[in-house]
C-alpha positions in Angstrom: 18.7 -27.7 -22.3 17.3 -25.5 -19.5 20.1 -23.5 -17.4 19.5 -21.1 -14.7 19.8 -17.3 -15.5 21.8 -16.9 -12.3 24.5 -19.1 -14.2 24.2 -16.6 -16.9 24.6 -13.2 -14.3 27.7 -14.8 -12.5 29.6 -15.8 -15.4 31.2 -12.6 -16.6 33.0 -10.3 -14.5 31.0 -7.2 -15.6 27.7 -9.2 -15.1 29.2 -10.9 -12.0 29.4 -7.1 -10.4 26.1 -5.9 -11.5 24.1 -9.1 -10.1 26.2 -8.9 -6.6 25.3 -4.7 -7.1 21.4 -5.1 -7.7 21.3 -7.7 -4.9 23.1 -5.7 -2.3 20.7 -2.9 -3.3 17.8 -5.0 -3.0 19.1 -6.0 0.8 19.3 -1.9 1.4 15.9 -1.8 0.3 14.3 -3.9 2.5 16.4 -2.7 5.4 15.4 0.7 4.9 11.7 0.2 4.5 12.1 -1.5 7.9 13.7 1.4 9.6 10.8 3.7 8.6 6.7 4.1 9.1 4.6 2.4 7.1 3.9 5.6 5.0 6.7 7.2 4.3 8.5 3.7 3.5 6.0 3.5 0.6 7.0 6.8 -0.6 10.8 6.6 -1.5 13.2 3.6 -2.9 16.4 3.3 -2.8 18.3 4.4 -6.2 21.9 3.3 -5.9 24.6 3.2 -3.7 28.0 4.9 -4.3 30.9 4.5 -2.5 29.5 4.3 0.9 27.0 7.1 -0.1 23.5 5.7 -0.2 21.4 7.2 -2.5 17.3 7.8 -2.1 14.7 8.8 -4.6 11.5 10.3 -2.1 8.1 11.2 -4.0 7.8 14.7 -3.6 9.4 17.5 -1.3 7.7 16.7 1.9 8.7 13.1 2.1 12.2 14.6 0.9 12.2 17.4 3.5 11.1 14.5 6.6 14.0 11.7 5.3 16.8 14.9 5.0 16.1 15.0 9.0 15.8 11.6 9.5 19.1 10.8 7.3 21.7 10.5 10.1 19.8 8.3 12.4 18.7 6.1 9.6 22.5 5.9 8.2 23.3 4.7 12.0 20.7 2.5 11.8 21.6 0.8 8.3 25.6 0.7 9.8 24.4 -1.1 12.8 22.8 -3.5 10.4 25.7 -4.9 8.9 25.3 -2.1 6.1 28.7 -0.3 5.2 27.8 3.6 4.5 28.6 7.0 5.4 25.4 9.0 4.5 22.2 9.3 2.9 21.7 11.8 0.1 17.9 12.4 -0.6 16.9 13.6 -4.0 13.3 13.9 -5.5 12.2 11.7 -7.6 10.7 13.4 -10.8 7.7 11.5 -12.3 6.9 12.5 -16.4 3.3 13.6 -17.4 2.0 11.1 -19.2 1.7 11.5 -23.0 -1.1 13.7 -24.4 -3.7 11.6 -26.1 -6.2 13.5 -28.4 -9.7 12.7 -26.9 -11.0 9.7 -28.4 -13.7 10.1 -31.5 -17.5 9.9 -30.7 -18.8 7.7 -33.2 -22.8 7.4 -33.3 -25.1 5.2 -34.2 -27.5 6.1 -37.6 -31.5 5.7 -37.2 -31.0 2.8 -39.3 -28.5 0.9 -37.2 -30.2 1.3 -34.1 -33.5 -0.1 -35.9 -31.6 -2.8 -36.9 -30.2 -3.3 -33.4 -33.9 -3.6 -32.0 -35.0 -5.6 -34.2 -32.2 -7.8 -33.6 -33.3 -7.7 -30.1 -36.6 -9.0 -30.5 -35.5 -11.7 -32.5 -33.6 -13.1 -29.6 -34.9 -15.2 -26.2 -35.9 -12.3 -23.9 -33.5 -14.0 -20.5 -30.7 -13.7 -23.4 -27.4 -11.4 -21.9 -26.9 -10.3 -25.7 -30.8 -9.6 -26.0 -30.3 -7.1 -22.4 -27.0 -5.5 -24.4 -28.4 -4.5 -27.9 -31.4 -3.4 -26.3 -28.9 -1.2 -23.7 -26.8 -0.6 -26.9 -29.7 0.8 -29.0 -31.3 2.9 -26.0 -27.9 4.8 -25.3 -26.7 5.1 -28.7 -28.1 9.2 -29.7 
């Protein structure tokens, strides 16, 4: 029996609220990208929206800096849109490092085993593909 998650989303209040919350900021998204250029639209999303306070995660300082100054004209922009807020609070987003690897280990190839590779090589059809990468295997390995 296949049933739609939407059916799912509405049918408890809590989940009813959330669905009707992510889609209203999904609407806010796309209004927003279309009251900015190009470039700084692809450089900040919309986070949440509380109260009537709209709330804007930019990608670093300068983007932050140019969408503080353009807040109040986008906010009158949004309202004339149908969209019911106040302001626009800008914060930066903050993106982690990622995780430290150790560099990976260089593993080599013995005399013996590139020999081995070679002779492999000869063995085979000489318009072969694995023929061209055992002999490119055994000529890089040190």
């Amino acid at each position: 029996m296949t049933h739609s998650i939407q059916r799912y989303l509405g049918s408890g209040d809590a989940l009813a609220r959330l669905h009707d919350h992510a889609a209203r900021l999904r609407r806010l998204q796309t209004a927003f990208e279309r009251c900015l250029p190009p470039l700084l639209a692809a450089s900040c999303r919309v986070g949440n929206l509380k109260g009537e306070t709209l709330v804007v995660f930019a990608q670093g300082n300068a983007v932050a800096a140019k969408l503080k100054q353009m807040a109040p004209g986008l906010a009158a922009r949004l309202v004339e849109q149908g969209h019911a807020l106040r302001e626009i609070q800008v914060k930066v987003a903050v993106h982690q490092p990622a995780p430290w690897r150790p560099a990976p280990v260089e593993r080599h190839i013995s005399a013996e085993g590139k020999r081995s590779l070679t002779d492999l090589a000869a063995s085979l059809p000489a318009d072969s593909p694995l023929r061209e990468a055992l002999e490119r295997l055994a000529r890089r390995s040190r």
